[in-house]
N, C-alpha and C positions, 0 to 999 in steps of 0.2 A: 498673833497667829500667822504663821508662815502659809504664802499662798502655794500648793499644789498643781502645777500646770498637766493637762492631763493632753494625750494624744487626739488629735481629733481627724475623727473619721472621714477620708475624702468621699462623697456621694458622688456618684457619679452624676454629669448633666443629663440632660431629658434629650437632649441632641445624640452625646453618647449610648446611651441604653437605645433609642430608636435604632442608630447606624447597625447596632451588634444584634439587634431583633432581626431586622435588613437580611443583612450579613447570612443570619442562622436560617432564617425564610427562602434566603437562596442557593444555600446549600442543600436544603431539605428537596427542593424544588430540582435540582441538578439529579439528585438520586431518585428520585422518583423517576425521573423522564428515563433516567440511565436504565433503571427497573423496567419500565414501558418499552422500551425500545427493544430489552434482551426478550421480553415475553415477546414482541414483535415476530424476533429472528424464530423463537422456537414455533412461533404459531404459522410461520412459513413454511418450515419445516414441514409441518403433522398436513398443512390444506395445500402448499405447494402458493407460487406467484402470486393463485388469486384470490389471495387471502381477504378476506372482510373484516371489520371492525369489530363485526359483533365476536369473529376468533378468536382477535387479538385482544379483547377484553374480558374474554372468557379464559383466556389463557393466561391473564395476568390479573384474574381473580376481582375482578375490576367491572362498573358500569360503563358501560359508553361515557357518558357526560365527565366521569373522573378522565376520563384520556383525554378531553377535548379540553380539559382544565389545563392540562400540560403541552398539549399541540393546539395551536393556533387552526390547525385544520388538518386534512389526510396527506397534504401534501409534506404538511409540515414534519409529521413523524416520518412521509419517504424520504425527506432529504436528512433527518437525525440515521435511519436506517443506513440510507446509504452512506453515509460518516464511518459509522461504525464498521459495516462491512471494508470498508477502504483502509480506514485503520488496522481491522486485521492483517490484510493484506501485505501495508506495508510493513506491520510487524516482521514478515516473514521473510520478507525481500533486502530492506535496508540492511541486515548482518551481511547480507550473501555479495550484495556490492563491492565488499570490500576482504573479501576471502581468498586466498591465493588460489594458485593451479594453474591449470595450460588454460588457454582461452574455449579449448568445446568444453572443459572441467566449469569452466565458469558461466560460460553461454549454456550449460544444461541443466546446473543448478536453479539457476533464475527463472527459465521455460520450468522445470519440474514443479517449483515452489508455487510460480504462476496457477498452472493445470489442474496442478494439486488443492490447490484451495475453492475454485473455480466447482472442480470436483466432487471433495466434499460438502460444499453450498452450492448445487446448482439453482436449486427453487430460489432460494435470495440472491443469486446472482442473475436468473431472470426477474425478480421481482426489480432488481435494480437496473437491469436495463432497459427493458421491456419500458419501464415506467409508464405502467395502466394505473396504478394504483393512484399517483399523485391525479388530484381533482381540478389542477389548475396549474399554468407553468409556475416553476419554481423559482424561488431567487439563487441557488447555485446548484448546478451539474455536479452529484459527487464524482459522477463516472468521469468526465472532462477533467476535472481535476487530479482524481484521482492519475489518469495518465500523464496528463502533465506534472506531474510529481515523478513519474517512474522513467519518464523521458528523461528530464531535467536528471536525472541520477544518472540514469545512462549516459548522458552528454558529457557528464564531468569527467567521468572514467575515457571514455573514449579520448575526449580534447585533451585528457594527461598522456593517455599513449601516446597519442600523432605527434604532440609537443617533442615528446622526448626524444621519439623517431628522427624529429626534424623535417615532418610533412604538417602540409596545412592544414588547420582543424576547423575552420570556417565551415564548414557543413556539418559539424555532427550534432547538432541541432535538427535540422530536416532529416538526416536520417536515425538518430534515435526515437523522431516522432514517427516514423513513416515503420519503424520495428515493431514501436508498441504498437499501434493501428497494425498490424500484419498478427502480431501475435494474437491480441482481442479479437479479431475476425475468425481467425481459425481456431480461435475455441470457442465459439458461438457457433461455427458450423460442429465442431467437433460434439459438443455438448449436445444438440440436434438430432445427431446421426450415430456416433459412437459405433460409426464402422471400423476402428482400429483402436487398438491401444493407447495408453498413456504415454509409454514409453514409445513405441513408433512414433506417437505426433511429436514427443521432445525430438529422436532423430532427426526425421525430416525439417521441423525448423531450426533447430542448430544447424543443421547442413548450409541451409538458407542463409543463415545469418553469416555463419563463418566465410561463407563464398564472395558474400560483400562487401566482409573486412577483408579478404582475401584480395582482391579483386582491385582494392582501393592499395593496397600495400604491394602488388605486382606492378601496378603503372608506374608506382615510384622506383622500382627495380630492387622492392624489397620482400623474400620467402622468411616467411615463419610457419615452421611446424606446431599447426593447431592443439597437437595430445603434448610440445616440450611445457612445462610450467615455467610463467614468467613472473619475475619479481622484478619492483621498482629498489634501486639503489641508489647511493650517491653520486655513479656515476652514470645514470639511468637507468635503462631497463638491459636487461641479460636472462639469456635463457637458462635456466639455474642448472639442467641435465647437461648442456658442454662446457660450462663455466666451472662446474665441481668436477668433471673428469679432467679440464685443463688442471685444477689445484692438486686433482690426486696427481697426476702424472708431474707435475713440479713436484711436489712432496715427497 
């Protein structure tokens, strides 16, 4: 009688099935919190900065004790809050870094998007600044971060321009920090007072801003027209408006 070898079944180890229990447990666990955090935002919304627990747990359908399963404490859900809002933010900003135009086309893209989001969330952008909410200091600043992220972008762009200029870019570091802090200040007061427009407050600081790139590219005995749009090339940077009327007139 001929023997039969028949396939045999790999079971998995008791080690593997735990890891992929883990695994599933902390995924579960990510989405929940992700869920808690958005009922968070909307519950800002409807009571404003000084939101309470018992809101936000009403508002995400939830008892107390189930939030406090997911946050280590109140602090713990302001600093997941302020993540999220930050992330939004930079959702908005990162494309616009890197978008062509004249330099006010771009300096008022960035202030709009800013304003604009600011705007729409005022109540969570004081709940995040403000930080009454959190019960005890936190282990990270979303807001400090958050800027230092919007700096450090600023910095890169600026240090490719000067490079290319052929001026020294050793500073653009302290002053893309010294921009963001100018810009947050004035929409903290702006948010406050809402004695002008959105679009006046982008004026006025683009003006601002552009006068200090301005200012910094005069000592070197160099004028650029803030509305020409600039493009980086191969052979650096050129002002695309007398660069294509040179081509048409060759042409």
């Amino acid at each position: 009688m001929s023997h039969i070898s028949r396939p045999v079944k790999a079971v998995p180890r008791d080690g593997a099935r735990g890891d992929a229990r883990r695994e599933r447990w902390r995924e579960h666990r990510e989405a929940r919190r992700a869920e808690f955090v958005e009922a968070t935002v909307r519950a800002i919304g409807k009571h404003g900065a000084e939101v309470g627990m018992d809101d936000i747990a009403a508002e995400a359908g939830v008892s107390k004790p189930v939030l406090y399963r997911h946050f280590h404490d109140k602090s713990d859900l302001y600093v997941a809050v302020g993540e999220w809002g930050a992330d939004l933010l930079m959702q908005r900003l990162r494309p616009l870094f890197h978008e062509g135009g004249s330099p006010n086309q771009r300096i008022r893209r960035l202030l709009d998007a800013y304003l604009g989001t600011i705007e729409q969330y005022p109540e969570l952008y004081r709940f995040v600044v403000q930080r009454d909410f959190a019960d005890r200091p936190v282990r990270s600043d979303p807001v400090s971060a958050e800027k230092t992220v919007i700096a450090n972008s600023l910095s890169r762009i600026l240090g490719e321009y000067l490079r290319l200029l052929g001026l020294d870019s050793g500073g653009v570091e302290v002053w893309s920090h010294g921009v963001v802090g100018m810009v947050q200040a004035s929409g903290d007061w702006w948010l406050d007072r809402q004695s002008m427009s959105r679009s006046d407050l982008t004026d006025y600081l683009a003006q601002i801003i552009w006068h200090a790139i301005d200012g910094v590219l005069r000592s070197a005995g160099l004028v650029i027209d803030p509305d020409e749009p600039l493009e980086i090339g191969e052979h650096g940077l050129r002002v695309v408006a007398e660069a294509d009327e040179e081509e048409a007139d060759h042409g």
